[in-house]
C-alpha positions as CSV (number, residue, x, y, z in Angstrom):
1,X,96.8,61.2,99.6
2,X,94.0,60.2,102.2
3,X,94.1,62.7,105.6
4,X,94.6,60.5,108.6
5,X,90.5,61.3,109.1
6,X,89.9,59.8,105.9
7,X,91.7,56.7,106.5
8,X,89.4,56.4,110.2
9,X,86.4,57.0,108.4
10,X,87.0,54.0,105.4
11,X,88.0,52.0,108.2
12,X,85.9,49.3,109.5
13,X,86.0,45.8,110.9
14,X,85.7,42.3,110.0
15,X,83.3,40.8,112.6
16,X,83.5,36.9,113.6
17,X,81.3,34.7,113.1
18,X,79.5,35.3,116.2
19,X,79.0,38.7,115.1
20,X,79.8,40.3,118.4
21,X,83.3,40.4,118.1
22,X,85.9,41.8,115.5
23,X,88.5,39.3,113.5
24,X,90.7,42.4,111.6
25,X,90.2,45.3,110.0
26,X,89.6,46.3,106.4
27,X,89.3,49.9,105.0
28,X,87.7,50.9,101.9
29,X,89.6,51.6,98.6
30,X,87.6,52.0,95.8
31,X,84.2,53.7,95.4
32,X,81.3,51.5,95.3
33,X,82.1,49.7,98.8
34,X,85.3,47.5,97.5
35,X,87.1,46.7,100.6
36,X,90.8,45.6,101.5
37,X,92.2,43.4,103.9
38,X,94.6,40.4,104.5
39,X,93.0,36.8,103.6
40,X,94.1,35.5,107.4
41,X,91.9,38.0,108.8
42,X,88.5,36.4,106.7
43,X,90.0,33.2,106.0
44,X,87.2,30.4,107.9
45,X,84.8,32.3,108.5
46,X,80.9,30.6,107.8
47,X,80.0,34.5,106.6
48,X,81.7,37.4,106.1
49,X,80.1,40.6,107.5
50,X,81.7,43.9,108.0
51,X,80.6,47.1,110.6
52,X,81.1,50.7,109.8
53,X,82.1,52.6,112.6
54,X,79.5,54.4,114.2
55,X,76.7,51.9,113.0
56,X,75.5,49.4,115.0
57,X,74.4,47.3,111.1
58,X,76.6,44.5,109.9
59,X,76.5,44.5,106.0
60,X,77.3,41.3,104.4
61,X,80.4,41.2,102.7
62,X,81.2,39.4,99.4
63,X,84.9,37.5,99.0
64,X,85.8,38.9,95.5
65,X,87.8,35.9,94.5
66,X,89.0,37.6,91.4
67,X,91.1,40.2,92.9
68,X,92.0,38.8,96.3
69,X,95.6,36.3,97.0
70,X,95.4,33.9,99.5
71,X,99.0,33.2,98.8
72,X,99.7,36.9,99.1
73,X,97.7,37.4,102.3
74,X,95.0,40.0,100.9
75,X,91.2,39.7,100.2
76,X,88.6,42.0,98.6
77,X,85.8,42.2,100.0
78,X,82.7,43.6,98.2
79,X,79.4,45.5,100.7
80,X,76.9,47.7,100.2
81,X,77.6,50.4,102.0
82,X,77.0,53.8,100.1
83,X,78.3,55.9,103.4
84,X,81.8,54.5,103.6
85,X,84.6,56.5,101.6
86,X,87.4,55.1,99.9
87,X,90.5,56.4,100.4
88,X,93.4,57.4,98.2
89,X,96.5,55.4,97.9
90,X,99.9,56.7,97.4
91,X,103.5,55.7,97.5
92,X,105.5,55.8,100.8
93,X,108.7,56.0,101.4
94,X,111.6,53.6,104.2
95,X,112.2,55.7,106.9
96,X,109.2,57.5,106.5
97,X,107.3,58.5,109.9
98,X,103.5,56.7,109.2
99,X,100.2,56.5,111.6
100,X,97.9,53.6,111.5
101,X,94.5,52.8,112.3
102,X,92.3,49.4,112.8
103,X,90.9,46.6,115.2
104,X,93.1,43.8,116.3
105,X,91.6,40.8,116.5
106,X,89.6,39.7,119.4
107,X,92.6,37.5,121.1
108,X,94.2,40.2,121.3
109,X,92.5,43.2,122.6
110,X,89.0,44.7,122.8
111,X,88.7,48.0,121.4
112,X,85.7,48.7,120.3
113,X,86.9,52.3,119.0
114,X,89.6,50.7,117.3
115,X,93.6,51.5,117.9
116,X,96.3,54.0,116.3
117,X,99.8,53.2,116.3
118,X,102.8,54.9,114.8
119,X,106.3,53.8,113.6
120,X,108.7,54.1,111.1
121,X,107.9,52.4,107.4
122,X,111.1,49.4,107.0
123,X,111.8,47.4,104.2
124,X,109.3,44.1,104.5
């Protein structure tokens, strides 16, 4: 599994349409710049463009309709982006201690380094 570093380096935002500020988050999961993150974040936008922490670019980012639920709340996204790494996936368990990392939407803070938050995994 993916170091908490990893998972803050695959991690980048989901910019609005204005392009100044950030809707969500998505992180990177597979190689080639394939992108994960929930449809409500992406949903309405005009165009969907994404920024790599640390760069000040915002790459275009395709909706890859084929593998993304609306229903189920999660998009792929598709950008060229050869410096972002994916991270690796595993199984966690309930009652598991887990960290977090990402940008909340702009209504709800400004963070333009992003925000970690703990817990405890639950059932949901």
């Amino acid at each position: 599994m993916s170091s908490f570093a990893d998972v803050k380096r695959a991690t980048c935002q989901v910019m609005a349409d204005d392009g100044r500020t950030h809707n969500g988050t998505a992180f990177c999961f597979l190689p080639d710049g394939y992108l994960l993150t929930c449809h409500h974040v992406v949903y309405g936008l005009q165009r969907i463009r994404v920024r790599i922490p640390g760069e000040d670019t915002l790459y275009d980012a395709r909706y890859v309709e084929e593998l993304s639920s609306p229903a189920a709340d999660v998009a792929v996204l598709e950008i060229e982006a050869p410096s972002l790494p994916p991270v690796q996936l595993g199984d966690m368990r309930e009652g598991v201690g887990a960290y977090g990392f990402g940008y909340r939407p702009k209504f709800l803070s400004a963070e333009p380094e992003g925000h970690t938050f703990g817990g405890r995994l639950v059932p949901g």
